[in-house]
C-alpha positions as CSV (number, residue, x, y, z in Angstrom):
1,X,-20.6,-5.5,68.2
2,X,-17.7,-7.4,68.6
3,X,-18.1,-8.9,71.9
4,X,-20.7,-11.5,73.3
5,X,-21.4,-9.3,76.0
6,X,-22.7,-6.6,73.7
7,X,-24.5,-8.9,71.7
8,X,-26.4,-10.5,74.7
9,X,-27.7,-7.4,76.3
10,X,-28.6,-5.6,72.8
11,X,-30.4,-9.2,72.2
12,X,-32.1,-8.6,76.0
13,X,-33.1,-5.6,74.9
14,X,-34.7,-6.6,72.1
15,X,-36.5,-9.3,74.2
16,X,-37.9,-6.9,76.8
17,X,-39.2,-4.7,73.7
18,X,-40.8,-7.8,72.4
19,X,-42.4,-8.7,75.7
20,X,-43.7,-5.0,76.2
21,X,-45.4,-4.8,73.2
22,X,-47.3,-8.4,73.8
23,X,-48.1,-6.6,77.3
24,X,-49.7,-3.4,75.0
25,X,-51.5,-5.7,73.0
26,X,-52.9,-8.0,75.6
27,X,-54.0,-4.4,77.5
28,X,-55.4,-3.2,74.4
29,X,-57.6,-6.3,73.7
30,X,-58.8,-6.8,77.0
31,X,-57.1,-10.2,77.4
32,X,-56.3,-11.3,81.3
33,X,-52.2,-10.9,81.6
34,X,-50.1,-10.9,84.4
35,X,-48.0,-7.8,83.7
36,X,-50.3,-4.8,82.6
37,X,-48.6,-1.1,81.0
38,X,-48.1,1.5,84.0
39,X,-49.4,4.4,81.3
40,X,-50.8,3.1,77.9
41,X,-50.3,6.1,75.8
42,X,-46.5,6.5,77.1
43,X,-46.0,2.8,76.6
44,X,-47.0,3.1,73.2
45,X,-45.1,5.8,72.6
46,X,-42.0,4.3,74.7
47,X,-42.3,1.3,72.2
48,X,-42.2,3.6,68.6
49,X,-38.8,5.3,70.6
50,X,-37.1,2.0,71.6
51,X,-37.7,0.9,68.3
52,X,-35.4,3.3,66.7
53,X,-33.2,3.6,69.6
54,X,-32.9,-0.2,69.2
55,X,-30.8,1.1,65.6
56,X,-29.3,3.7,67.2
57,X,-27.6,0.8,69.9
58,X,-26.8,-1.7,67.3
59,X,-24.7,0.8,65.6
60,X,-23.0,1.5,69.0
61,X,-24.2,5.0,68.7
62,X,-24.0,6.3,72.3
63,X,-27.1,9.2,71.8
64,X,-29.7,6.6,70.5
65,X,-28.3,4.1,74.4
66,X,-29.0,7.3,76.6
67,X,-32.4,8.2,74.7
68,X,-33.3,4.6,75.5
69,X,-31.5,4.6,79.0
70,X,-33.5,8.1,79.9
71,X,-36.5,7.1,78.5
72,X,-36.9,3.5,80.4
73,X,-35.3,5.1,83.6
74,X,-38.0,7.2,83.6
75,X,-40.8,5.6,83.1
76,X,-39.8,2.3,85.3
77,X,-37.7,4.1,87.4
78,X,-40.8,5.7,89.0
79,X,-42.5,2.2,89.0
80,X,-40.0,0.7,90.6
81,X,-39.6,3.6,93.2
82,X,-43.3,3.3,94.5
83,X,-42.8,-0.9,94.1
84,X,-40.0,-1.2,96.7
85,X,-41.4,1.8,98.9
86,X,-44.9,-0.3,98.9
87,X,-42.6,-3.7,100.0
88,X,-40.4,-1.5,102.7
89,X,-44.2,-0.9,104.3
90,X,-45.7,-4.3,104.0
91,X,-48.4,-2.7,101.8
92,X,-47.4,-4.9,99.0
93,X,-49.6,-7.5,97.0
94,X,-48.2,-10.7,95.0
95,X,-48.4,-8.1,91.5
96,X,-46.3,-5.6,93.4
97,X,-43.8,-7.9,93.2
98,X,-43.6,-9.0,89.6
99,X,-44.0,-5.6,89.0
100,X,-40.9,-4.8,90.9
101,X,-39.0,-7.5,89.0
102,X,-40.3,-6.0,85.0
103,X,-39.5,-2.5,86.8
104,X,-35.9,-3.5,87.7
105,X,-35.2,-5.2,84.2
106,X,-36.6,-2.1,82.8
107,X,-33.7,-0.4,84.2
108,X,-31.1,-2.8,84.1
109,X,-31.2,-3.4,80.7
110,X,-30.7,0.0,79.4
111,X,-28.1,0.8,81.6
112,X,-26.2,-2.2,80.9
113,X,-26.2,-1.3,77.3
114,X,-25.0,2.7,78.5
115,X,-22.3,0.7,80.1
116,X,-21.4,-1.4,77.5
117,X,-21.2,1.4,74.4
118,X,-19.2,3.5,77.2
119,X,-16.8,1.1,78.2
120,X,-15.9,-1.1,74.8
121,X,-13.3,-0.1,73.0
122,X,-13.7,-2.4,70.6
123,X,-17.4,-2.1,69.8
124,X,-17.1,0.9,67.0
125,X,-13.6,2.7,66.1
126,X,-11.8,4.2,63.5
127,X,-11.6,1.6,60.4
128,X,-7.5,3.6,60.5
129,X,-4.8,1.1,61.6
130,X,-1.8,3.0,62.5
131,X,0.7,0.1,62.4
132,X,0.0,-0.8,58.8
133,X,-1.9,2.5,57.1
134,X,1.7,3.7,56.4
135,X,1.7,1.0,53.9
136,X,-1.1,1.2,52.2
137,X,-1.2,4.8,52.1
138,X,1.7,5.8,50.5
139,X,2.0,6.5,47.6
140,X,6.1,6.9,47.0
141,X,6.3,3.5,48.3
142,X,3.9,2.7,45.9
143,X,5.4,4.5,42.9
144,X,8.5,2.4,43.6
145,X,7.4,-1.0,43.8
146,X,6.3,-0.1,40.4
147,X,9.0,1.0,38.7
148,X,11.1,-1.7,40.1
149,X,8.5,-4.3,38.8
150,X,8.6,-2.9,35.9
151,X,12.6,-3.2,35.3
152,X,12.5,-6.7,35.7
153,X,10.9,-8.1,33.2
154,X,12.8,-11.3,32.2
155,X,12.3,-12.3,28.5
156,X,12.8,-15.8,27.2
């Protein structure tokens, strides 16, 4: 990850994953929190996935982004769907709406970090330079530096 851009949203990511799994464990203890898990079992599972899709994206691997990106779109996106419908019809409650907000960084975040792998050139490329790989890769080149070196050996 070369660029701070890439770094901030993996680190985002990371966060998010950090404040689901608080919101599983809160759930799972019975312990008042504001946010609670739209499906326990999926988030649970959804958590073990990020996890290694969280490796996946550090390594600027772009299957391990869309796993994560189709994986949060789906279970947010669904969330987020029946959140702004709810709002649109004035149906909506004062959790609707910081549902909608954990809903829309549930998306966001993973498709910021599709973007990012997709669109940075620099983030993972071929460790091959062709401006200087000429050099360090030849061998005839190399062959003659020696045997020049070795001709001028100066003796006192």
């Amino acid at each position: 990850m070369t660029s701070m851009f890439s770094l901030l949203i993996t680190m985002f990511g990371g966060m998010f994953w950090l404040l689901r799994v608080a919101v599983a464990i809160t759930y799972s203890m019975s312990i008042d929190f504001p946010i609670t898990p739209l499906n326990f079992t999926t988030e649970i599972i959804l958590l073990f996935v990020t996890l290694i899709c969280m490796v996946f994206i550090v390594k600027r691997n772009i299957i391990g982004a869309l796993v994560y990106f189709v994986g949060y779109g789906l279970y947010f996106g669904t969330d987020l769907y029946n959140n702004v419908t709810n709002i649109i019809n004035g149906q909506a409650i004062v959790t609707d709406y910081l549902s909608l907000f954990i809903s829309f960084l549930g998306v966001l975040i993973p498709f910021l970090i599709v973007m990012d792998i997709f669109l940075n050139k620099e983030g993972k490329g071929s460790t091959k330079d062709k401006k200087t790989d000429w050099f360090y890769t030849n061998e005839e080149y190399t062959r003659k530096l020696d045997d020049r070196a070795d001709k001028n050996q100066y003796k006192f």
